[in-house]
N, C-alpha and C positions, 0 to 999 in steps of 0.2 A: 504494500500500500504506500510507504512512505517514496517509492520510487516512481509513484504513479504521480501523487501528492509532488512532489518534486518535478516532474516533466510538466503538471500544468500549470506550477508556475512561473518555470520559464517561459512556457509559449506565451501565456498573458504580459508576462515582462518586455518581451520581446513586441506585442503587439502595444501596448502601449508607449513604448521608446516609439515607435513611429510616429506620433502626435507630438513629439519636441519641436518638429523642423513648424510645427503651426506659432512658434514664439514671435514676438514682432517687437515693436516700438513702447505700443502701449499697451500690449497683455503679454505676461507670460503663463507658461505653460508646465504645471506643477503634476511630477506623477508621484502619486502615494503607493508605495507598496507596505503594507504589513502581513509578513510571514506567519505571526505566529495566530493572528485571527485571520489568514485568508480574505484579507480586503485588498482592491485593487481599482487603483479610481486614478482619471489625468481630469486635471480642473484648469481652465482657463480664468485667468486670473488678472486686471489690472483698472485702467480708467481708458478708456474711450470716449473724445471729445466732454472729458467732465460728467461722464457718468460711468460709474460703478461696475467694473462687468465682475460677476462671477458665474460661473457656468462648469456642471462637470458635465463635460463631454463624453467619460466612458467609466461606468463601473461595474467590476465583473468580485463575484465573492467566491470560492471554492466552497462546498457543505457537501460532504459527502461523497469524496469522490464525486461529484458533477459539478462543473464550472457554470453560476449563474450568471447572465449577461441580467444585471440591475436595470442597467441605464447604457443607452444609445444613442446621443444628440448626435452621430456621426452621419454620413451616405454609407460608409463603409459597411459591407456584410458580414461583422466576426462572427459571428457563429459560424460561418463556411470557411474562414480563415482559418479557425480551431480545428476546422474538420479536415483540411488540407495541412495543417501541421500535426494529423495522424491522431486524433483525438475520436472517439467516436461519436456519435450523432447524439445515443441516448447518456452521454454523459453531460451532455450540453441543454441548458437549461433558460428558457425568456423570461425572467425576471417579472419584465412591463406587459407583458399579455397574459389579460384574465384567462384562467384556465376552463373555466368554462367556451371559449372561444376559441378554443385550441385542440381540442380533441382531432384533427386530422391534419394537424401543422406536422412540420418536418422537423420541429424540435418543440421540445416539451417544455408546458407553462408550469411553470415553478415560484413559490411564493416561497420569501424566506423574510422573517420579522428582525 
């Protein structure tokens, strides 16, 4: 298990270091990992023409051996990115779609408190 636990959180590491290159002038672009709770979030962060931005653009949790996608303000499709970095489909979990609405989706709605 711990080696499983270990591969998905590199692949998530590795998918969130791609959101660095979004840094700019007046936001930067913060990625949190915490290991020992299995949280994983990049937040955009700064002021924009004198107002406020804070935004997390991606957070994924690990619970149980399946990686839950939280949150998605991206275009990007991780869940298929996971699955091309050799992850399987049902370990991968939509956080933001009610599971009632999901029952024939290609990955599974998963709620975590």
């Amino acid at each position: 298990m711990e080696s499983t636990i270990t591969f998905y959180q590199q692949c998530i590491k590795t998918i969130l270091a791609h959101y660095e290159s979004l840094r700019t002038e007046e936001t930067n672009i913060e990625l949190i990992y915490d290991d020992e709770r299995m949280h994983y979030m990049v937040l955009r962060v700064g002021w924009v023409s004198q107002k406020r931005m804070y935004l997390c653009l991606l957070h994924m949790d690990i619970v149980d051996e399946t990686i839950i996608i939280q949150c998605n303000n991206t275009e990007d499709r991780v869940a298929s990115e996971l699955v091309q970095m050799g992850i399987p489909k049902e370990h991968i979990g939509l956080g933001f779609i009610p599971p009632e609405t999901c029952s024939d989706a290609e990955f599974k709605a998963r709620m975590r408190f």
